[in-house]
Structures are given as structure tokens and as C-alpha cells.
Biopython code that builds the backbone (N, CA, C, O; Angstrom):
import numpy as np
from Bio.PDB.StructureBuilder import StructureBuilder

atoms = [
    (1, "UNK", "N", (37.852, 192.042, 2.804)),
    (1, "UNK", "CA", (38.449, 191.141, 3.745)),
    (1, "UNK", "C", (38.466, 191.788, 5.132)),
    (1, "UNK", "O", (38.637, 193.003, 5.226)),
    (2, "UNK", "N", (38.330, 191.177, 5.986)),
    (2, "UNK", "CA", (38.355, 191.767, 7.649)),
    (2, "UNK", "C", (39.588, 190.896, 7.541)),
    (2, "UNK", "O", (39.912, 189.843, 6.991)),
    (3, "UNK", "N", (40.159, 191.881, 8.372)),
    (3, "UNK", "CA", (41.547, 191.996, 8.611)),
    (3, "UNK", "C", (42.235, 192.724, 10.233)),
    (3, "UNK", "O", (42.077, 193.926, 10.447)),
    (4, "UNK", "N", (42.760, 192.085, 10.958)),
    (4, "UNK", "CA", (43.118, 192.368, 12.302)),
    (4, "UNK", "C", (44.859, 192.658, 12.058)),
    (4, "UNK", "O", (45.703, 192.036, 11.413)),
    (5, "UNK", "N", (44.923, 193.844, 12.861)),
    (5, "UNK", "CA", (46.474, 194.514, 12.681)),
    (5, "UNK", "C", (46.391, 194.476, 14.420)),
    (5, "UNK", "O", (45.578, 195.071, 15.127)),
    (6, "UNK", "N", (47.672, 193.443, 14.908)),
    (6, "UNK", "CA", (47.969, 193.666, 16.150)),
    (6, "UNK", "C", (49.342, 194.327, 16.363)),
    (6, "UNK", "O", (50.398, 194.125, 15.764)),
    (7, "UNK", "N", (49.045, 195.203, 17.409)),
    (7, "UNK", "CA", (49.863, 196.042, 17.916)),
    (7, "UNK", "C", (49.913, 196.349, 19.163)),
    (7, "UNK", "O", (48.884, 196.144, 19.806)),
    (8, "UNK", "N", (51.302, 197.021, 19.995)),
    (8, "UNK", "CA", (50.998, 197.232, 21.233)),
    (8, "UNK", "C", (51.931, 196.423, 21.749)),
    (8, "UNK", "O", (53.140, 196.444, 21.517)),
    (9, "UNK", "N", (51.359, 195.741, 22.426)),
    (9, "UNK", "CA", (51.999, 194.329, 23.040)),
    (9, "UNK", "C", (53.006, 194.983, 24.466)),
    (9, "UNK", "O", (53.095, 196.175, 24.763)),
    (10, "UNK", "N", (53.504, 194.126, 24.994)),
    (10, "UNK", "CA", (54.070, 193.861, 25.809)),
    (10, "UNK", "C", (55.572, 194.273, 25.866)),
    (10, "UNK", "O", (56.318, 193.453, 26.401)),
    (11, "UNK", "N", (56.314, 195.822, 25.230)),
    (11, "UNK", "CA", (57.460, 195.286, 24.515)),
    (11, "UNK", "C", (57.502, 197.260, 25.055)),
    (11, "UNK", "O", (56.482, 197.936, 25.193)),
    (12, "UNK", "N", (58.857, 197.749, 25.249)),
    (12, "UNK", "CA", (59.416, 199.061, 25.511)),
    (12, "UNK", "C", (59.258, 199.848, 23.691)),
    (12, "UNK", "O", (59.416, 201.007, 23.308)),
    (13, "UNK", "N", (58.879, 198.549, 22.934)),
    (13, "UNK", "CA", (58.901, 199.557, 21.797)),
    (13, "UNK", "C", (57.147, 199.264, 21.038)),
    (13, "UNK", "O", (56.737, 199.157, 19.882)),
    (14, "UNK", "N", (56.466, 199.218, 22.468)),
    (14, "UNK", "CA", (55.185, 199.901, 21.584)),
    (14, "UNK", "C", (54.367, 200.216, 21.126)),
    (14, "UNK", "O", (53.411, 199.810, 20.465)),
    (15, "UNK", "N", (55.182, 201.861, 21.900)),
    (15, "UNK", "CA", (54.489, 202.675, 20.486)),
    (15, "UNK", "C", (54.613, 202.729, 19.400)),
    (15, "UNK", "O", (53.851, 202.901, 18.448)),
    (16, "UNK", "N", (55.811, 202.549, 19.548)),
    (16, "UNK", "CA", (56.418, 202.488, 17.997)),
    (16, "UNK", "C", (55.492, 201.353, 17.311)),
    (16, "UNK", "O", (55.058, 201.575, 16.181)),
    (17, "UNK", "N", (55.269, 200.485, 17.784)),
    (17, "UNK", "CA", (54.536, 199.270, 17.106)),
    (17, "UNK", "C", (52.488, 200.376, 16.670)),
    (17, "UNK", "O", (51.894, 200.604, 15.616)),
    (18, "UNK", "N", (52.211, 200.664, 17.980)),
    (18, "UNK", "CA", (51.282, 201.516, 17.204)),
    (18, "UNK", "C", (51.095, 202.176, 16.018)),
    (18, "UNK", "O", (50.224, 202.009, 15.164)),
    (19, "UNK", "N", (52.381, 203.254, 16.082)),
    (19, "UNK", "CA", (52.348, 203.993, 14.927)),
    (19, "UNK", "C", (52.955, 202.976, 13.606)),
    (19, "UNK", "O", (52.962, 203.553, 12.519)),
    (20, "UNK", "N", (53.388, 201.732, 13.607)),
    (20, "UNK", "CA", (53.510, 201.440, 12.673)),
    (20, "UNK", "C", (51.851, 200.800, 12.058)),
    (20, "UNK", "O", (51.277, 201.095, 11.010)),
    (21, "UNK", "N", (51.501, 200.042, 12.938)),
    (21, "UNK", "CA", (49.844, 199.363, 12.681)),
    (21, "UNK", "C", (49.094, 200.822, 12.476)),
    (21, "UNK", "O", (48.104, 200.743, 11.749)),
    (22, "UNK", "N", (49.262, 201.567, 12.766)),
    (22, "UNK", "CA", (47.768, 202.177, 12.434)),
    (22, "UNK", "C", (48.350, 202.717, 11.191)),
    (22, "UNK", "O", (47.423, 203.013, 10.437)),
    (23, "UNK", "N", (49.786, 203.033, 10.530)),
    (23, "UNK", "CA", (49.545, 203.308, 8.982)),
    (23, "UNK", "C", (49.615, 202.109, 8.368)),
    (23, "UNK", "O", (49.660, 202.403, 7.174)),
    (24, "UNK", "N", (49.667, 200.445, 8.507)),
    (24, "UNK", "CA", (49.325, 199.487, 7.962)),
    (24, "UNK", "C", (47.798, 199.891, 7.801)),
    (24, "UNK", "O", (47.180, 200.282, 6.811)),
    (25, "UNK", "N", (47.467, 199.700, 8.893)),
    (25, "UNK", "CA", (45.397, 199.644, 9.136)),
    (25, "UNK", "C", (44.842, 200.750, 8.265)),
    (25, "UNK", "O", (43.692, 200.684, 7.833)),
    (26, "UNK", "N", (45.724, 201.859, 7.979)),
    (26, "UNK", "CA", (44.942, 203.074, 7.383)),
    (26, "UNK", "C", (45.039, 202.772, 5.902)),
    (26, "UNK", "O", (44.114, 203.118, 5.168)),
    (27, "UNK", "N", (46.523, 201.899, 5.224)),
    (27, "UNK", "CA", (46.607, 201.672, 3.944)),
    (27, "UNK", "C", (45.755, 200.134, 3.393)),
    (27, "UNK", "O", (45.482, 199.632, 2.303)),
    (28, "UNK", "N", (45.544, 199.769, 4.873)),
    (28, "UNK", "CA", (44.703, 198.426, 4.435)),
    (28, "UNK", "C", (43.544, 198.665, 3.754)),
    (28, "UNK", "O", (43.274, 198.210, 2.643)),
    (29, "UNK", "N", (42.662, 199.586, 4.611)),
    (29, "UNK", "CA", (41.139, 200.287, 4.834)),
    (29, "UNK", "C", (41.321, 200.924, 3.535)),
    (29, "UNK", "O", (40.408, 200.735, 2.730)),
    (30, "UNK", "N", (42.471, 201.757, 3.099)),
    (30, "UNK", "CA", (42.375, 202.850, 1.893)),
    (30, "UNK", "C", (42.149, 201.442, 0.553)),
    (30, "UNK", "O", (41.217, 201.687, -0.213)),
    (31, "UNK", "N", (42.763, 200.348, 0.326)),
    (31, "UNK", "CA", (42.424, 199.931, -0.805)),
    (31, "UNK", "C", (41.314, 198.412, -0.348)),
    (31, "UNK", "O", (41.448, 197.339, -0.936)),
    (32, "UNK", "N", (40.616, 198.558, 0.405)),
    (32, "UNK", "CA", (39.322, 198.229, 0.236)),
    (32, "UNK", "C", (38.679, 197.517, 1.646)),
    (32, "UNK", "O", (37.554, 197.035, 1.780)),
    (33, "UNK", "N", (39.847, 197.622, 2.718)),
    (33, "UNK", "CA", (39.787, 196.194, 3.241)),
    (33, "UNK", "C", (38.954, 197.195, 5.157)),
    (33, "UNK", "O", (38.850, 198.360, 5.542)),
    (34, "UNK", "N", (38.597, 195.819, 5.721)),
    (34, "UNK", "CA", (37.530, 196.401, 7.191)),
    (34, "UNK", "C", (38.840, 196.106, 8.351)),
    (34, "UNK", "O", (39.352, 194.987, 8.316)),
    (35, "UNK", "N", (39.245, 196.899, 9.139)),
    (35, "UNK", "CA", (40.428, 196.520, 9.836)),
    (35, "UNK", "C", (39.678, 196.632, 11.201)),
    (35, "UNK", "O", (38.630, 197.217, 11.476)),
    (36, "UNK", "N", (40.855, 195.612, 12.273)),
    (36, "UNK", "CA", (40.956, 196.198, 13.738)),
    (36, "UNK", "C", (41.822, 196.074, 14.111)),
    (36, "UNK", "O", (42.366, 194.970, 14.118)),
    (37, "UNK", "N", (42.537, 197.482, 14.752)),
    (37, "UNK", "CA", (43.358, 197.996, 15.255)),
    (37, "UNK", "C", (43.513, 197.350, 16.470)),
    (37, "UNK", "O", (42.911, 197.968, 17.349)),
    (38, "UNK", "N", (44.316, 195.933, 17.051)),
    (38, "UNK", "CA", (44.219, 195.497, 18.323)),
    (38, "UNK", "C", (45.210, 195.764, 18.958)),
    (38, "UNK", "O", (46.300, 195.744, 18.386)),
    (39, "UNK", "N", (45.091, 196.149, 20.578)),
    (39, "UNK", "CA", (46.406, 196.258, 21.539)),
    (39, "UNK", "C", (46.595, 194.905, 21.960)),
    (39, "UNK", "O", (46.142, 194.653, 23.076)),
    (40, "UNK", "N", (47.251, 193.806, 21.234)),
    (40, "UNK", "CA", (47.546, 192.296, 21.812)),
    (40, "UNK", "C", (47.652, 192.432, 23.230)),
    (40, "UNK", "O", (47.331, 191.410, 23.836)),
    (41, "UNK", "N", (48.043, 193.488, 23.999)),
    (41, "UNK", "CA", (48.042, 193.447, 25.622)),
    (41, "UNK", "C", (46.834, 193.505, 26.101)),
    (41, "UNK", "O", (46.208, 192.658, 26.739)),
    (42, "UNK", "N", (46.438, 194.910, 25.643)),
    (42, "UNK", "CA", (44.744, 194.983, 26.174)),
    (42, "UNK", "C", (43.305, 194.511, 25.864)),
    (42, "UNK", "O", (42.222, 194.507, 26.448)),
    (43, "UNK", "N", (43.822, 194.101, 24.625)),
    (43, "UNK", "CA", (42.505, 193.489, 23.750)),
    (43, "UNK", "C", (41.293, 193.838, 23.853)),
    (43, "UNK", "O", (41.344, 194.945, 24.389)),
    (44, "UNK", "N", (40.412, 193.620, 23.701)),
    (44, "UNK", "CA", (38.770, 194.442, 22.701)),
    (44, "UNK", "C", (37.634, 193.988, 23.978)),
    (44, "UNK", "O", (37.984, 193.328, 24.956)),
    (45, "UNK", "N", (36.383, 194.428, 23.775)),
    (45, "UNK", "CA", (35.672, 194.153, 25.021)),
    (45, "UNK", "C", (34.657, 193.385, 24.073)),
    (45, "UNK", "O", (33.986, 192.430, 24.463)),
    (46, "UNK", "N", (34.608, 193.973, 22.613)),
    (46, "UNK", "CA", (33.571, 193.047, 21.553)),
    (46, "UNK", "C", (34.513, 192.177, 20.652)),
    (46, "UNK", "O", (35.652, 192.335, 20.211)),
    (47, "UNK", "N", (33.270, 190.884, 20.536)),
    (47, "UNK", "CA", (34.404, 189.898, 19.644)),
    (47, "UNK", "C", (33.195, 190.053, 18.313)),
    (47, "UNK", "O", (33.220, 188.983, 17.705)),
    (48, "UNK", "N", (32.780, 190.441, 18.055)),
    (48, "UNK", "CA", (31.450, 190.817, 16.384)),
    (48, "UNK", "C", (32.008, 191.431, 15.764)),
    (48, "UNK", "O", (32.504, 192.470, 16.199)),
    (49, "UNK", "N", (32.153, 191.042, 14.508)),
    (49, "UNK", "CA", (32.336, 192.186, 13.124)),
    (49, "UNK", "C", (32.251, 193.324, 12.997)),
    (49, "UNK", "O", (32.695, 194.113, 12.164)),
    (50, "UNK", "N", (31.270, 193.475, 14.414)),
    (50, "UNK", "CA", (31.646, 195.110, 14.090)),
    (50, "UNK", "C", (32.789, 195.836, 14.391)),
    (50, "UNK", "O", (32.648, 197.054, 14.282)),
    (51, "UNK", "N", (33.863, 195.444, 14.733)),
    (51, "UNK", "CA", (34.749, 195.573, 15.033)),
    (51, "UNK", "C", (35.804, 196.026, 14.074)),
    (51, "UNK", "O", (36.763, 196.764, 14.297)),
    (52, "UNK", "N", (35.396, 195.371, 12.831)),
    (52, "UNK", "CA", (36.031, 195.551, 11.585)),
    (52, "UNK", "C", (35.474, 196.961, 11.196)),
    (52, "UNK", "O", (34.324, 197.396, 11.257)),
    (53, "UNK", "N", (36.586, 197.515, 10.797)),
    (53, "UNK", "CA", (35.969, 198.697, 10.364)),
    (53, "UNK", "C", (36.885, 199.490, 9.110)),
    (53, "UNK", "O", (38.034, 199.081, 8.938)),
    (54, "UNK", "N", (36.427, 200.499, 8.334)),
    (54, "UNK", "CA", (36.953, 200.796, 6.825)),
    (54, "UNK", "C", (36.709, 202.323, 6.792)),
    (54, "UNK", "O", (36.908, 203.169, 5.919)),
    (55, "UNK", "N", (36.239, 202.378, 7.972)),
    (55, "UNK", "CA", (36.068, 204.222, 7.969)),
    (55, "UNK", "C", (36.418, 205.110, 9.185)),
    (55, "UNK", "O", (35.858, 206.118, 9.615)),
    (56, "UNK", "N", (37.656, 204.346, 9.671)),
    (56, "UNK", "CA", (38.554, 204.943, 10.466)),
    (56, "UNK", "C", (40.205, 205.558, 10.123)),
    (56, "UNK", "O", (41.072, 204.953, 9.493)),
    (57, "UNK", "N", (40.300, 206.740, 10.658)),
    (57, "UNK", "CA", (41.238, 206.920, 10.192)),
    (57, "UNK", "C", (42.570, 207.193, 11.561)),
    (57, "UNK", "O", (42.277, 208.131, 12.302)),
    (58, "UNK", "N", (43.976, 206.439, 11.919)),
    (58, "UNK", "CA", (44.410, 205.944, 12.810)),
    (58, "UNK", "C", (45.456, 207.293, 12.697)),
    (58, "UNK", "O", (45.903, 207.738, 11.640)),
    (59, "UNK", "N", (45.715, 207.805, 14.013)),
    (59, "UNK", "CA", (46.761, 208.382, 14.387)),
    (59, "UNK", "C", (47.378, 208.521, 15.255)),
    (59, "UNK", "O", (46.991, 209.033, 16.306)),
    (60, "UNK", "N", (48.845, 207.966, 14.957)),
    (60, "UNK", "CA", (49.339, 207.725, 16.729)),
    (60, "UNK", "C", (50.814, 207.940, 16.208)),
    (60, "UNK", "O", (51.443, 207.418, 15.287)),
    (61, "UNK", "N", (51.185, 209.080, 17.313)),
    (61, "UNK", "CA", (52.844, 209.389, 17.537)),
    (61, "UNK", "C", (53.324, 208.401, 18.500)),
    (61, "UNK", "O", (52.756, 207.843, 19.439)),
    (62, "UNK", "N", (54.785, 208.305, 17.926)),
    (62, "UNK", "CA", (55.222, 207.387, 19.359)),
    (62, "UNK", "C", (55.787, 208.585, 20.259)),
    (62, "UNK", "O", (56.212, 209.683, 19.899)),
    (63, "UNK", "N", (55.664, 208.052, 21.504)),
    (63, "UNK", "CA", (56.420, 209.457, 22.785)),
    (63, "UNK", "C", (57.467, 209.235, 22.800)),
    (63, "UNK", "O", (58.082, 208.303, 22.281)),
    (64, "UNK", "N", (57.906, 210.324, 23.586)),
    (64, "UNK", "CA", (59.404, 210.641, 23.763)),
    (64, "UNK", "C", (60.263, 209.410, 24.961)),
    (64, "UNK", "O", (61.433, 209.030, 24.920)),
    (65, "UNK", "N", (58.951, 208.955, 26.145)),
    (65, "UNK", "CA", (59.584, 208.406, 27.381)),
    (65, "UNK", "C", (59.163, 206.681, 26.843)),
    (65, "UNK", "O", (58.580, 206.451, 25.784)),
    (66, "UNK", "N", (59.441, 206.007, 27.462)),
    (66, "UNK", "CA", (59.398, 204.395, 27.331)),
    (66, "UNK", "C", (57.688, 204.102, 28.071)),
    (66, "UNK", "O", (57.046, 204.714, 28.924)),
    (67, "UNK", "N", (57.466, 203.120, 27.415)),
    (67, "UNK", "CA", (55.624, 203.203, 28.417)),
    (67, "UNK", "C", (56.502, 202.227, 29.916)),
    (67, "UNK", "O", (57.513, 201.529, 29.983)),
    (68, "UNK", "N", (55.679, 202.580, 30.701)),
    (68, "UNK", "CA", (55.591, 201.638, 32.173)),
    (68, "UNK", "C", (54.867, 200.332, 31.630)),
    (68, "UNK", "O", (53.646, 200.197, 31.558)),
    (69, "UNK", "N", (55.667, 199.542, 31.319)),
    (69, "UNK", "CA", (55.228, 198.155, 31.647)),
    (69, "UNK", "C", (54.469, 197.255, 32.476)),
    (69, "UNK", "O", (53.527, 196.496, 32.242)),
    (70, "UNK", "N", (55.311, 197.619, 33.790)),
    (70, "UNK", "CA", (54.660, 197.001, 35.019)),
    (70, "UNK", "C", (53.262, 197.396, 35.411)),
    (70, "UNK", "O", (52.403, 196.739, 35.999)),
    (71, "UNK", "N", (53.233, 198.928, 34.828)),
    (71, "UNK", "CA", (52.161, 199.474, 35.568)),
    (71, "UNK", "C", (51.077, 199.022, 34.218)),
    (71, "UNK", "O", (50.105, 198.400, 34.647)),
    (72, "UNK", "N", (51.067, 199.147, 33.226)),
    (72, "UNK", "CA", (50.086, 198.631, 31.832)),
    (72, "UNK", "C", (49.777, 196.870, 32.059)),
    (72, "UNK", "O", (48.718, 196.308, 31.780)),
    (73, "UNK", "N", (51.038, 196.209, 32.648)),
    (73, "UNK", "CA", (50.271, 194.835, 33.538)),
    (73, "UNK", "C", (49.392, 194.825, 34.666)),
    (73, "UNK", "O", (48.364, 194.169, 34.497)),
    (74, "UNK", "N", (49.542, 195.417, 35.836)),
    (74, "UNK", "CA", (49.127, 195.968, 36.631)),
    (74, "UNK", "C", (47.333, 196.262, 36.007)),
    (74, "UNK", "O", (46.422, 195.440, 36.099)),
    (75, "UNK", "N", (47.268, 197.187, 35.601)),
    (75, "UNK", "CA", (46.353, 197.731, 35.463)),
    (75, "UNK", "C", (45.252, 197.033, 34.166)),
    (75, "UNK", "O", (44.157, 197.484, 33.828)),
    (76, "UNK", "N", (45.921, 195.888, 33.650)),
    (76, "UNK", "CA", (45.427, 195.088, 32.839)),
    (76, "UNK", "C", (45.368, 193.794, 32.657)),
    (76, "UNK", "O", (45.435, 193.115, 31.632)),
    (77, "UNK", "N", (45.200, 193.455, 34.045)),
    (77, "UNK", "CA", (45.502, 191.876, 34.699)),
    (77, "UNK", "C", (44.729, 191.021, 33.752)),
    (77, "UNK", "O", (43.502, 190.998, 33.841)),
    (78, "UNK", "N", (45.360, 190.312, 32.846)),
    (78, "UNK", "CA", (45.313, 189.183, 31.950)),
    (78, "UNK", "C", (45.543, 187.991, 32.559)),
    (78, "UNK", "O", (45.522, 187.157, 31.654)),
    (79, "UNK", "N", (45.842, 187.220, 34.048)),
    (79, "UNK", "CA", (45.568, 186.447, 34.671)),
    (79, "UNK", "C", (47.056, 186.108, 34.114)),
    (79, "UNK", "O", (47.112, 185.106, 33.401)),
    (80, "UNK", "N", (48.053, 186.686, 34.304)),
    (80, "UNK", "CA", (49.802, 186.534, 34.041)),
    (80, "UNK", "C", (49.820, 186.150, 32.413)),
    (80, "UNK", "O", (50.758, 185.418, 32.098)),
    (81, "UNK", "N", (49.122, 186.453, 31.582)),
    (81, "UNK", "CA", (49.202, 186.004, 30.116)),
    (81, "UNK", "C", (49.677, 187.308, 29.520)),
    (81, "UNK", "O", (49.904, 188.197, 30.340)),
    (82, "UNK", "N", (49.902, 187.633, 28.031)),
    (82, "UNK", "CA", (50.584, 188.654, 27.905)),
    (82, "UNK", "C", (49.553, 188.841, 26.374)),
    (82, "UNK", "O", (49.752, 189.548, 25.386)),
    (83, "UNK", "N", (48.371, 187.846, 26.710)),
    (83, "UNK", "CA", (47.412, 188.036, 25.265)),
    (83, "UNK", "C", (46.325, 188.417, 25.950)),
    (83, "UNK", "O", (45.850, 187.643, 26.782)),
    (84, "UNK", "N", (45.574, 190.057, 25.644)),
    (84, "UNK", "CA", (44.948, 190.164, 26.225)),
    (84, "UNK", "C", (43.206, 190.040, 25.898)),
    (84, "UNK", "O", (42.737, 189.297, 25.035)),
    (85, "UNK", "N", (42.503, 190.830, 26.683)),
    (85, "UNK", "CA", (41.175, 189.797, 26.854)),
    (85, "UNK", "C", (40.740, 189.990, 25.351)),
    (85, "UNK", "O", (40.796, 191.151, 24.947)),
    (86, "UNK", "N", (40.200, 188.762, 24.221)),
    (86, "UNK", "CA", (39.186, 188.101, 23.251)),
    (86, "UNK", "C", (40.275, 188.267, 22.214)),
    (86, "UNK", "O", (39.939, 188.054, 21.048)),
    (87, "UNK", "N", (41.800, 188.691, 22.510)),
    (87, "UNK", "CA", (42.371, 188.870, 21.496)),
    (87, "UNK", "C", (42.758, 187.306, 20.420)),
    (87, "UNK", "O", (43.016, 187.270, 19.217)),
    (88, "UNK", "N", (42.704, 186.663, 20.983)),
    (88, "UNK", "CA", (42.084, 184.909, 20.196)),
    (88, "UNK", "C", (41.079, 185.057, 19.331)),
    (88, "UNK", "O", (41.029, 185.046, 18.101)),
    (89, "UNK", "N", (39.977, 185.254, 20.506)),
    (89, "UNK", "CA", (38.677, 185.144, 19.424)),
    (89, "UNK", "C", (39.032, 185.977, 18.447)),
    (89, "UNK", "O", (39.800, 185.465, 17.633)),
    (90, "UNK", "N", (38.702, 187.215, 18.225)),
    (90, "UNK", "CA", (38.741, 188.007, 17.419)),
    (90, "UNK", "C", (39.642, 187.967, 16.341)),
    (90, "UNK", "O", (39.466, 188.658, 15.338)),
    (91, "UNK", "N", (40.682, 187.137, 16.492)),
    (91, "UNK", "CA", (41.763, 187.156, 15.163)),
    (91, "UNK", "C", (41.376, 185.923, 14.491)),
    (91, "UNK", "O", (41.885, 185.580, 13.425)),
    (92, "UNK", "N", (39.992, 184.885, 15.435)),
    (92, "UNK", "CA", (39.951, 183.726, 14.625)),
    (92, "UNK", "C", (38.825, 184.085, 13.765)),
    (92, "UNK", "O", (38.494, 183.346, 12.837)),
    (93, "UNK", "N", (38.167, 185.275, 14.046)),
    (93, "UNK", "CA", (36.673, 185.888, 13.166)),
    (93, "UNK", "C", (37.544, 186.731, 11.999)),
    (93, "UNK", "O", (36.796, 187.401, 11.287)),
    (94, "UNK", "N", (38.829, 186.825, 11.691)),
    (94, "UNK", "CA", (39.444, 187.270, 10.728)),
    (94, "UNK", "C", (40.094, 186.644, 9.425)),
    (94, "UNK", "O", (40.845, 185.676, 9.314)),
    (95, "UNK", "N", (39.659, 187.356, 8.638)),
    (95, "UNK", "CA", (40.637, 187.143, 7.513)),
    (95, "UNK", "C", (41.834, 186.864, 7.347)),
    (95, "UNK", "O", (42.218, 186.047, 6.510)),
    (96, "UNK", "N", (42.690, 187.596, 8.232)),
    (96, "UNK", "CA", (43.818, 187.264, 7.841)),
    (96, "UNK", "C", (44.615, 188.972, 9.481)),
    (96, "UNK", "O", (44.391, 190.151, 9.758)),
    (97, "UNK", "N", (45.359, 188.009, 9.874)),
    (97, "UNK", "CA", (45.677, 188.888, 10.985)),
    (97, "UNK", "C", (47.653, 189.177, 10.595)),
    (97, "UNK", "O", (48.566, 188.360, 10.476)),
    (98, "UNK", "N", (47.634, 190.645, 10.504)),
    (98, "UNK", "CA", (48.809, 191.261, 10.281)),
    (98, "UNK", "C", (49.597, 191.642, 11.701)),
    (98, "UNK", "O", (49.165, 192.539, 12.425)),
    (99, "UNK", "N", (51.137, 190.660, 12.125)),
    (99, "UNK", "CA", (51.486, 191.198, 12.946)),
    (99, "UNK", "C", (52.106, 192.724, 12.985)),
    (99, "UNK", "O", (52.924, 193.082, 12.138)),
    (100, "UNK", "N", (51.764, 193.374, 13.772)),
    (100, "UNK", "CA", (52.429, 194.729, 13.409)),
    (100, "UNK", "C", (53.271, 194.862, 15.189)),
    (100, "UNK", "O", (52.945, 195.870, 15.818)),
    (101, "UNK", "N", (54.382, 193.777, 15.969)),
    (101, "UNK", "CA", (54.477, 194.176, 17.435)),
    (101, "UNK", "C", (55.944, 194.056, 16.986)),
    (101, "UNK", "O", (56.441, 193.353, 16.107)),
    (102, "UNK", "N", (56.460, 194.878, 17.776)),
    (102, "UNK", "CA", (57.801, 195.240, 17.730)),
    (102, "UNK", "C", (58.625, 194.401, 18.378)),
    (102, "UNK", "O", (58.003, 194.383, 19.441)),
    (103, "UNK", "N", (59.408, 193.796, 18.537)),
    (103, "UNK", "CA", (60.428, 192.641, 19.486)),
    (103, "UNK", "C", (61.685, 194.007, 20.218)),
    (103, "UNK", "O", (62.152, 194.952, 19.581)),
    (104, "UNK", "N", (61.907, 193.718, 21.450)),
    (104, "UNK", "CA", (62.645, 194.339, 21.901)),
    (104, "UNK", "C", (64.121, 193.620, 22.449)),
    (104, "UNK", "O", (63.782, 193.210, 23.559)),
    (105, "UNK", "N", (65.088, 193.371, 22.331)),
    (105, "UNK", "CA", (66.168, 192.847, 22.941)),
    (105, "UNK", "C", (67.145, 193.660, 23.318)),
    (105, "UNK", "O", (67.800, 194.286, 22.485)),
    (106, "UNK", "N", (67.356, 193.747, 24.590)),
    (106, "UNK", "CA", (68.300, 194.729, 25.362)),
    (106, "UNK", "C", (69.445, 193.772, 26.047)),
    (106, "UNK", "O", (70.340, 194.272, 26.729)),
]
sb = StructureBuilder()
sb.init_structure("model")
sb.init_model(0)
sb.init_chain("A")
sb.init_seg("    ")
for serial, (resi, resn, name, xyz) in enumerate(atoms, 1):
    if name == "N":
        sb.init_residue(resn, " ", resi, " ")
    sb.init_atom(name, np.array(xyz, "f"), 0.0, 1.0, " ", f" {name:<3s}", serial, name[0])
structure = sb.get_structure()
């Protein structure tokens, strides 16, 4: 199954959302399945299958400081949207798309 794990996103928590998707994506891949690891903010530059992949292995700490928001918009102008570029397409060329984004309420 191709399978899309989104993560990332728009949210003070994440990294934390990283490190949770990439040990989803790593236990997906371990019992059989082709994953992609997406940043729902930054999204992918290819929308093809190859994208899916089963022989990656994901590692990501979360940091100690909060990410800059403004500046990860800024620098990733999505035209004021908060889905970033082919991240549509690519979850509609999927099997089955696992949210992995953290919700933040302060």
C-alpha cells in the first residue's frame, strides 16, 4: 500500500509531530508498506510514486526551542494557505493518508 504520513504543519508543536510520523512511517515501511514522509506546510516538489518509498529509514529529534513560524511562512509562501505545494495531489495518489500533525491550543 502507498501510504502518506503528514507531518509538520503549521503548529509550535511540530517537531514533535515529525518525530512522531517518522516512527509511524518507519513501522509502516517495516511491515510491508511504501511511505511519504510529508511536511503539510512545505510539501513535495514531485507528485509520482516515486515518492513512496519502503527503504527509508526516518530520524528526527524534536529541539529544545519552538520553530519560528512566521519565518517557515515567510520563507514558504503558499499564497496565505497553510497546505503546502502538491500536498493534495499527492495524498490523492495514496492509499490511505495517516494524519500524524499535532494541534496546538494556548
Amino acid at each position: 500500500m502507498n501510504i502518506v504520513v503528514l507531518a509538520g504543519g503549521y503548529s509550535p508543536e511540530r517537531d514533535v509531530s515529525f518525530s512522531s510520523g517518522s516512527l509511524i512511517a518507519n513501522a509502516l515501511m517495516k511491515v510491508g508498506h511504501k511511505v511519504a514522509l510529508i511536511d503539510s506546510l512545505i510539501g513535495v516538489d514531485t507528485i509520482d510514486e516515486s515518492i513512496f518509498r519502503d527503504d527509508v529509514v526516518h530520524n528526527y529529534r524534536v529541539k529544545t526551542e519552538e520553530p519560528d513560524l512566521e519565518e517557515l511562512k515567510k520563507n514558504h509562501d503558499n499564497g496565505g494557505s497553510l497546505i503546502g505545494k502538491n500536498v493534495i495531489e499527492i495524498c490523492k495518489k495514496a492509499d490511505i493518508v495517516f494524519i500524524a500533525l499535532h494541534r496546538w491550543d494556548r
